[in-house]
C-alpha positions as CSV (number, residue, x, y, z in Angstrom):
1,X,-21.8,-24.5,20.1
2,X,-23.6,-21.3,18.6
3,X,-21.9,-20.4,15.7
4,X,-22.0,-17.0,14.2
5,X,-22.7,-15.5,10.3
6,X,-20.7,-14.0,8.8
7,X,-21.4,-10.4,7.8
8,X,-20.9,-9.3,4.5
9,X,-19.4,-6.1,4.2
10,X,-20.9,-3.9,1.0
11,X,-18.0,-1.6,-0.9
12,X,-20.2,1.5,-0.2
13,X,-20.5,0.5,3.5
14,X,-17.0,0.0,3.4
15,X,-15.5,3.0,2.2
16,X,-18.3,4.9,4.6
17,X,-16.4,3.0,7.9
18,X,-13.1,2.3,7.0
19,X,-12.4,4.3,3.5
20,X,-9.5,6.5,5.2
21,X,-8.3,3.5,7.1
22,X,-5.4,1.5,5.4
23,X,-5.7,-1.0,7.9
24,X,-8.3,-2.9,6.5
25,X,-9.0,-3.9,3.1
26,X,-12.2,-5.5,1.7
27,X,-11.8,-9.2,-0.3
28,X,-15.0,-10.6,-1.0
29,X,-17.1,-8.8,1.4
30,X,-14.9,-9.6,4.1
31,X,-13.0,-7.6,6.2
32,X,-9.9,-8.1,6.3
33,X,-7.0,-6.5,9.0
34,X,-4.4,-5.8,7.4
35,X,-2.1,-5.1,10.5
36,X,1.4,-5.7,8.8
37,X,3.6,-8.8,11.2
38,X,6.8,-8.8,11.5
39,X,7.6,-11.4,9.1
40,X,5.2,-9.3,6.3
41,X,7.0,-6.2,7.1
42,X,10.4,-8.0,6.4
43,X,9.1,-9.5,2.8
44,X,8.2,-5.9,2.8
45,X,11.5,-4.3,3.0
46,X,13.4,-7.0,1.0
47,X,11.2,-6.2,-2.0
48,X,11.4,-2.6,-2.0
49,X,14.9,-2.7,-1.1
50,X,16.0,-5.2,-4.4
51,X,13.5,-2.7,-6.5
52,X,15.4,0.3,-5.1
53,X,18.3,-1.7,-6.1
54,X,17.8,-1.9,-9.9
55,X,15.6,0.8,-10.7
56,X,19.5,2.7,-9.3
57,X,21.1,0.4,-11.7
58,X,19.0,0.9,-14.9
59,X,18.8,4.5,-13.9
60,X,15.0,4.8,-14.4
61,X,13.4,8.1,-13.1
62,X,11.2,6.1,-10.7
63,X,10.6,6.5,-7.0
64,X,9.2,3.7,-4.4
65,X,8.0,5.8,-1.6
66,X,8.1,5.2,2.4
67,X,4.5,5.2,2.8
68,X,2.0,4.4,0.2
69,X,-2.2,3.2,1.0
70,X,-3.1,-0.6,1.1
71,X,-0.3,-1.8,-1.0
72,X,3.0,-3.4,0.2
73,X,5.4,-1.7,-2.3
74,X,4.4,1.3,-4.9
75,X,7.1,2.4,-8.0
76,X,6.3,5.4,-9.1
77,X,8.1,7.7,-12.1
78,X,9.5,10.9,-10.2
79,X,8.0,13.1,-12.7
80,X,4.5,12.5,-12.5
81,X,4.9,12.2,-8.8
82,X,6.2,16.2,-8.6
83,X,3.5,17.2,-11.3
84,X,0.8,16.1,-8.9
85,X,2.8,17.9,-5.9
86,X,3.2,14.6,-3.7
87,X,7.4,15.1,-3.7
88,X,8.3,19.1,-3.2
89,X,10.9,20.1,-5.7
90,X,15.0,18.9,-5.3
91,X,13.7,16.5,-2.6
92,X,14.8,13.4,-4.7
């Protein structure tokens, strides 16, 4: 059996080759793929949907958008969020 090194990934070499790709993430020098599964993307949608649930109920001026980059859930305040132009105005 031949077995294989493992190469280890440097954080500049990283961002050069996957930097704009939220698919992977780097732990350790490793690459990791971070291809959500269906079971991950259900954990996914519980949290966010309980956080959605009492930032409503403590009426907190805080967002959790769709879409954020390598995280799995990202609560944000609604205000800062329009000040740096990711939400157009009156769209929340």
């Amino acid at each position: 059996m031949i077995q294989i090194a493992s190469l280890v990934l440097g954080f500049d070499d990283f961002l050069t080759q996957y930097g704009n790709n939220p698919r992977y993430e780097l732990a350790d020098g490793e690459l990791i793929d971070m291809e959500p599964t269906g079971s991950h993307e259900s954990v996914g949608g519980k949290v966010a949907s309980q956080l959605s649930i009492e930032i409503n109920r403590q009426q907190h001026p805080w967002i959790i958008p769709r879409t954020c980059l390598r995280c799995d859930a990202v609560v944000g305040d609604r205000a800062a969020w329009r000040r740096r132009q990711f939400l157009r105005p009156n769209t929340i």
